[in-house]
C-alpha positions as CSV (number, residue, x, y, z in Angstrom):
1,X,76.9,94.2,104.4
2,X,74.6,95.7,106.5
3,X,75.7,97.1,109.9
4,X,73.7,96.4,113.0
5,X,73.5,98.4,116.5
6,X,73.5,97.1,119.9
7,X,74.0,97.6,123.3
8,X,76.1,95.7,125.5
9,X,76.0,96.5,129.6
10,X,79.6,95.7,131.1
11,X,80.0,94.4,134.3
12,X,81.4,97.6,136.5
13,X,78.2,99.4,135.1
14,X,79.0,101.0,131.8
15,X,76.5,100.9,128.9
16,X,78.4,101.1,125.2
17,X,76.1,101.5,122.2
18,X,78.0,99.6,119.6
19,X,78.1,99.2,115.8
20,X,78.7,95.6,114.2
21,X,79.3,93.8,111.5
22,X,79.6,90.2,110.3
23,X,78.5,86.6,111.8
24,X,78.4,86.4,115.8
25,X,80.1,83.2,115.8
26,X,82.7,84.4,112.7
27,X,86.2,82.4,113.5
28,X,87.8,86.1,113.5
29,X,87.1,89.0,115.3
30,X,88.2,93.0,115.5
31,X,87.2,95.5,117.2
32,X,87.8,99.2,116.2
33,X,87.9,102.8,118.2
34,X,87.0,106.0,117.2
35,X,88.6,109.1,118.1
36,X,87.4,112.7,118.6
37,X,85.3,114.7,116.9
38,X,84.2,111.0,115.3
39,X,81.9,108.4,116.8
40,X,81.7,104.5,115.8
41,X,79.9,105.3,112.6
42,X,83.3,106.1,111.0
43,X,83.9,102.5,110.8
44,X,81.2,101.3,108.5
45,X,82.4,101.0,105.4
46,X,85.8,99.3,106.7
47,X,83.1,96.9,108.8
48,X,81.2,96.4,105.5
49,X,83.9,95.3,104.3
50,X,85.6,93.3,106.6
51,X,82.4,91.4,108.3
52,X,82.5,88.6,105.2
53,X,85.6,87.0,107.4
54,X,85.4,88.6,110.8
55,X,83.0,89.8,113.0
56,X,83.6,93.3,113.9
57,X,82.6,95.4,116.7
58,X,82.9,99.6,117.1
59,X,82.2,101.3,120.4
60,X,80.8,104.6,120.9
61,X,83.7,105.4,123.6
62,X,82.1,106.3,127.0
63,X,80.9,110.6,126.4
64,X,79.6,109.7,123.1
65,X,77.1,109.2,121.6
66,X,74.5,107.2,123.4
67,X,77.2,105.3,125.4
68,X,77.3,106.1,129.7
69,X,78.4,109.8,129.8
70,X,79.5,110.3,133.6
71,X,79.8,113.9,134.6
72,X,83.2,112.8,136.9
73,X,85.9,113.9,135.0
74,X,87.9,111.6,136.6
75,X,86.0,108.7,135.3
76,X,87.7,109.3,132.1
77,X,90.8,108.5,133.0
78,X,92.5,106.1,130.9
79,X,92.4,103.2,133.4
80,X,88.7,103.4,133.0
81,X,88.7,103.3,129.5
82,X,91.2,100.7,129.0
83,X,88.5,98.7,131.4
84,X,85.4,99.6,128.9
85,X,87.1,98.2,126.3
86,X,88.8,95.1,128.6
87,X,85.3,94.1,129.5
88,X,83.7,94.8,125.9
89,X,86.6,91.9,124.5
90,X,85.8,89.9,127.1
91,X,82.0,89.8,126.3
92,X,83.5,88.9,122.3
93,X,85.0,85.7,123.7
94,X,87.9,87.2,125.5
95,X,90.1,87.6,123.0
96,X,90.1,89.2,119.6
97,X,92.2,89.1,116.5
98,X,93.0,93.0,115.8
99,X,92.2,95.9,117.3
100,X,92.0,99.0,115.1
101,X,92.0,102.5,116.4
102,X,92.5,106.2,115.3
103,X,93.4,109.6,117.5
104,X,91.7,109.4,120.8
105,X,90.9,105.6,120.2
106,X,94.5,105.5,119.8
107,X,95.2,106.3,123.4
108,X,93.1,103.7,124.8
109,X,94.2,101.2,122.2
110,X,98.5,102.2,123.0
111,X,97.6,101.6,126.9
112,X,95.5,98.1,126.9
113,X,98.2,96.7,124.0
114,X,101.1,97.4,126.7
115,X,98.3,96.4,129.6
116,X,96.7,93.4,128.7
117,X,98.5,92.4,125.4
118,X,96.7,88.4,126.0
119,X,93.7,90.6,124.8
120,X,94.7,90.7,121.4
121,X,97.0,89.6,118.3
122,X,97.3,92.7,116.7
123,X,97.3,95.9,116.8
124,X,96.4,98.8,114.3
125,X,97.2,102.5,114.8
126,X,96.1,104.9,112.8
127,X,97.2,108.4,113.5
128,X,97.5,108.1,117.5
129,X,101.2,109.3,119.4
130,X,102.3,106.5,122.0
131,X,101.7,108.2,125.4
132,X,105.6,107.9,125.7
133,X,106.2,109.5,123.1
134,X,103.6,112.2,123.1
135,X,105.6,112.7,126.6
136,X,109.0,113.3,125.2
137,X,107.3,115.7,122.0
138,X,105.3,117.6,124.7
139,X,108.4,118.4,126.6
140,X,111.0,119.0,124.2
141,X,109.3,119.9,120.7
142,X,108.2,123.2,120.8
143,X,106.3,122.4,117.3
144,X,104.4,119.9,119.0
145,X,103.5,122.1,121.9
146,X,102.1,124.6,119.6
147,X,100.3,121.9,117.4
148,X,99.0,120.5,120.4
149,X,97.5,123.7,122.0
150,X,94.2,123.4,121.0
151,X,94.1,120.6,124.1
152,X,94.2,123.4,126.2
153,X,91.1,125.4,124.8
154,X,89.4,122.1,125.3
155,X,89.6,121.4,128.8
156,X,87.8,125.0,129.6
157,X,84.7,124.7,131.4
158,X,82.7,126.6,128.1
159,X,84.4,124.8,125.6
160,X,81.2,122.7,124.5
161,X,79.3,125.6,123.9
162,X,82.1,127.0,121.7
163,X,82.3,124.2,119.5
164,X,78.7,124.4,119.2
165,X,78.3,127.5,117.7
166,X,77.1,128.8,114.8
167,X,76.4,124.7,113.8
168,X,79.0,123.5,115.1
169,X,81.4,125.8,112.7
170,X,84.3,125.4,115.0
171,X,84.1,121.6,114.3
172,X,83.4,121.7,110.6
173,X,86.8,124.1,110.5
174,X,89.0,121.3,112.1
175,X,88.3,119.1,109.0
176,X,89.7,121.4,106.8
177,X,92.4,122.5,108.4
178,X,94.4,121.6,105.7
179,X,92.5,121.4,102.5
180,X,88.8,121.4,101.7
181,X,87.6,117.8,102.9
182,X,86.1,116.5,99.9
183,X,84.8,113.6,102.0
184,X,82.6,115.3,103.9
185,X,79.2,114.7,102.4
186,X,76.0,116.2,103.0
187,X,75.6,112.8,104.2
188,X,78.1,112.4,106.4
189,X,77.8,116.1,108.1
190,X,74.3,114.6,109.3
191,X,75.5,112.1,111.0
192,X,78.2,114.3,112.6
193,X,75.2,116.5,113.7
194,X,73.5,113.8,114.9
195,X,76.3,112.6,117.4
196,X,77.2,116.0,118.7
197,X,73.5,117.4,119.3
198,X,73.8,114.8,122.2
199,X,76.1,117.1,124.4
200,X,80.0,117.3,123.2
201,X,80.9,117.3,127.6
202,X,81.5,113.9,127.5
203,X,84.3,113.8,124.8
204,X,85.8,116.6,126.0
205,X,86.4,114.8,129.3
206,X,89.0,112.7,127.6
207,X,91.0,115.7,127.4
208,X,90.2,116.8,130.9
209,X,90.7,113.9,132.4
210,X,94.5,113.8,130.5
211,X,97.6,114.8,131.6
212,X,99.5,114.6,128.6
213,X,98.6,118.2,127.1
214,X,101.0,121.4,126.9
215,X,99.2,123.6,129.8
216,X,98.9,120.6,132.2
217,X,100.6,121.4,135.7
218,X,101.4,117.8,136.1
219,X,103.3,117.6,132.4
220,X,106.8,117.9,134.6
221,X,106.3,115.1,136.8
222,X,104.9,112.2,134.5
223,X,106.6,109.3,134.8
224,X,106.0,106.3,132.2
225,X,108.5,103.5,132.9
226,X,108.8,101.0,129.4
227,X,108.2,98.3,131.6
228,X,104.6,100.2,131.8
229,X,104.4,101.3,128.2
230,X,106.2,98.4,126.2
231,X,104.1,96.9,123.4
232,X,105.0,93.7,122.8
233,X,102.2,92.6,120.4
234,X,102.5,93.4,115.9
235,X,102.1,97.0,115.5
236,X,101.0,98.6,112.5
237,X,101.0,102.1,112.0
238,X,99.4,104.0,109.3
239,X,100.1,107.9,109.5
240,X,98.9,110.8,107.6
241,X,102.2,113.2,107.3
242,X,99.5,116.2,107.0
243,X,98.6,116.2,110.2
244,X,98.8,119.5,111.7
245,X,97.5,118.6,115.1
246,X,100.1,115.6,115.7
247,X,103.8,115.9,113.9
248,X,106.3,113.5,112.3
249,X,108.2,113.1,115.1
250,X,105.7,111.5,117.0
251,X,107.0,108.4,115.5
252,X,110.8,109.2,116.0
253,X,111.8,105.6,118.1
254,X,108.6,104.3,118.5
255,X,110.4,100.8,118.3
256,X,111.7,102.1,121.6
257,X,108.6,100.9,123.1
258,X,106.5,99.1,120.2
259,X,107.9,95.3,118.8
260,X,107.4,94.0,116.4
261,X,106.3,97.2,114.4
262,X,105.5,98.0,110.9
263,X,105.2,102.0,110.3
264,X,103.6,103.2,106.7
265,X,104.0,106.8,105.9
266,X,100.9,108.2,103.9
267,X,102.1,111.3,102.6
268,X,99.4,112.9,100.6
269,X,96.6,112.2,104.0
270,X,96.0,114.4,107.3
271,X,94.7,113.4,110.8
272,X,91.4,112.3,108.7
273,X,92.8,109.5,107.4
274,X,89.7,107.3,107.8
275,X,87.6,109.4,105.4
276,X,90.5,110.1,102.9
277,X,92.3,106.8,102.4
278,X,89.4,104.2,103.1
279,X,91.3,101.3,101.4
280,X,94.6,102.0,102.4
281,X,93.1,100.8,105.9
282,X,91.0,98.2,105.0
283,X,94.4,97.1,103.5
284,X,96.4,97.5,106.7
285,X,93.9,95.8,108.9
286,X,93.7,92.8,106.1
287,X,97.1,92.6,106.7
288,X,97.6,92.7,110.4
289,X,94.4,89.8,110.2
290,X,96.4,88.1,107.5
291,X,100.0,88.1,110.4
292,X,97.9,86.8,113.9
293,X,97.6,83.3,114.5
């Protein structure tokens, strides 16, 4: 199925350039959010797929791409990205069916669930910590603190231009942290390229903008009540156990916070689990579909 691009203008003045799939007025409908280094493209095939029975929608997040880029760091905090994507459902009808979303997606994703779960049925994570418990790693996992370190180096003023370098090398590296990314096609680099050549400041806001990182001076004093956090809308969790960036014990009593929850274990896939286990997701999100009313 082919995939069409759009923009849609929110009302608080925010421009997303979006990616989409399937029949306007389709009875189902999903939205799905990208993470970092990524950008919407990373959805298409799963939108290929899926737009025969839904009608799917992915973001550029605000920084990316050609979505608003504001050069307030504060403007990426996550009650302003919770709102993008608040007002992007709203413009689908106010409600959709599942909402799909991997690392930095993940956050915003976690936060509107617990927020404004009447925005959604379901709810697919896809290597993403809860902000809770990211909290309680970040604080007593040392592991985590040193998996997570990189945050850090990403918040510096010149971090942009690093990652730039050399073709963006530094980037290229992170996708084969692990192994060698068999994925990642001449193809596919291109379009990589084509997202980061305009400007990598934006993205790297989300981190600056975020408490939740090992060097922050405010990591001591966050508070998240459950009554702030609680998801109370089906969860499903798909996690690649090689992720070096984000451990296993992320999901250590998730149902803490998160019911109903599913959580699948995909132990031969990394962070980049959207490249290397393309039908295993199209199979959770069928799935979470198949569950909401």
């Amino acid at each position: 199925m082919d995939i069409g691009t759009f923009f849609v203008d929110l009302p608080h003045g925010v421009r997303l350039s979006c990616r989409s799939a399937g029949a306007t007025d389709a009875p189902r409908r999903i939205v799905l959010l990208h993470g970092f280094p990524e950008a919407a493209f990373v959805w298409d095939r799963l939108m290929g797929e899926l737009g025969t029975v839904a009608r799917c929608v992915a973001p550029n997040l605000r920084g990316y791409e050609r979505s608003s880029a504001p050069t307030d760091v504060q403007a990426y905090r996550a009650k302003h990205l919770v709102q993008d994507i608040e007002a992007l459902i709203e413009s689908m009808g106010g409600r959709i069916d599942v909402l799909v979303a991997h690392d930095w997606g993940g956050g915003v994703a976690w936060n509107l669930a617990a927020l404004r779960p009447q925005r959604l049925g379901a709810l697919v994570i896809l290597n993403s910590p809860h902000p809770a418990a990211l909290l309680r790693e970040l604080r007593n996992n040392p592991a985590q603190r040193a998996a997570s370190a990189y945050m850090d180096e990403l918040v510096k003023p010149d971090a942009a231009s690093h990652l730039a370098v050399d073709d963006f090398a530094p980037l290229w590296a992170s996708f084969e942290r692990a192994a060698p990314a068999a994925w990642l096609s001449g193809d596919l680099r291109g379009r990589y390229r084509d997202v980061w050549s305009c400007g990598l400041d934006g993205a790297l806001n989300f981190y600056r903008a975020s408490p939740l990182r090992p060097g922050s001076a405010d990591l001591p004093r966050i508070e998240l009540p459950t009554s702030v956090v609680r998801v109370r809308v089906q969860t499903h969790v798909v996690w690649g156990m090689k992720d070096h960036a984000l451990l296993p014990g992320l999901l250590d009593g998730l149902d803490e916070w998160v019911a109903p929850l599913r959580v699948r274990r995909v132990p031969d896939a990394s962070h980049w689990i959207v490249h290397e286990k393309p039908d295993l997701v199209r199979d959770a999100v069928v799935e979470a579909l198949r569950r909401t009313p």
